[in-house]
Steps between C-alpha positions, in 0.01 A plus 500: 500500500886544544618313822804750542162775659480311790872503591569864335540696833771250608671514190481904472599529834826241440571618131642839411398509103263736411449327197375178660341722767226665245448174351406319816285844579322417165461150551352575869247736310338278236497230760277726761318667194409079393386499868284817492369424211335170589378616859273774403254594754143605452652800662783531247265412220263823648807759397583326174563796233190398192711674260308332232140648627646867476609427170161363361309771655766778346441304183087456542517884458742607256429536120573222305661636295797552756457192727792327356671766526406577872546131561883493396560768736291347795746198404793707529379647815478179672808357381643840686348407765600147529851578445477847814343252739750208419837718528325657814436206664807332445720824539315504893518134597831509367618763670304354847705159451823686466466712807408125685809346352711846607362458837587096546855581378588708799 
């Protein structure tokens, strides 16, 4: 965990460098991702995406001849995924913490 997260709002509100400003956003980020990570409710556990599950059952019923096939492309697919729900994520928290920091500034 990167110290700088828990002073980042001072420092973005003090510092004018955009630069430094995305990195601290990053930083603050991975630290709260760390943080969600480890605190999983049963709740949270409940709507956990079994992406591997699908995948088996798509695979339980597709020829073999074209499972490897099907299973690069369900590999591709969730690495589409991933990447979608990471730069959405980040894109709205990120955007959230700036509209904060715009606010404090006044």
């Amino acid at each position: 965990m990167n110290r700088k997260c828990f002073c980042c709002f001072n420092n973005m509100n003090t510092n004018n460098d955009d630069n430094k400003d995305n990195k601290l956003l990053k930083d603050w980020l991975e630290f709260r991702f760390e943080k969600l990570e480890t605190n999983l409710t049963d709740e949270d556990k409940k709507h956990a995406l079994n992406y591997d599950t699908f995948c088996e059952k798509i695979l339980d019923v597709i020829p073999d001849k074209d499972s490897d096939y099907v299973s690069d492309i369900l590999d591709d697919f969730r690495e589409e995924l991933l990447t979608h729900c990471v730069y959405w994520n980040e894109k709205y928290y990120k955007t959230g913490i700036i509209d904060i920091i715009t606010l404090l500034r006044f």
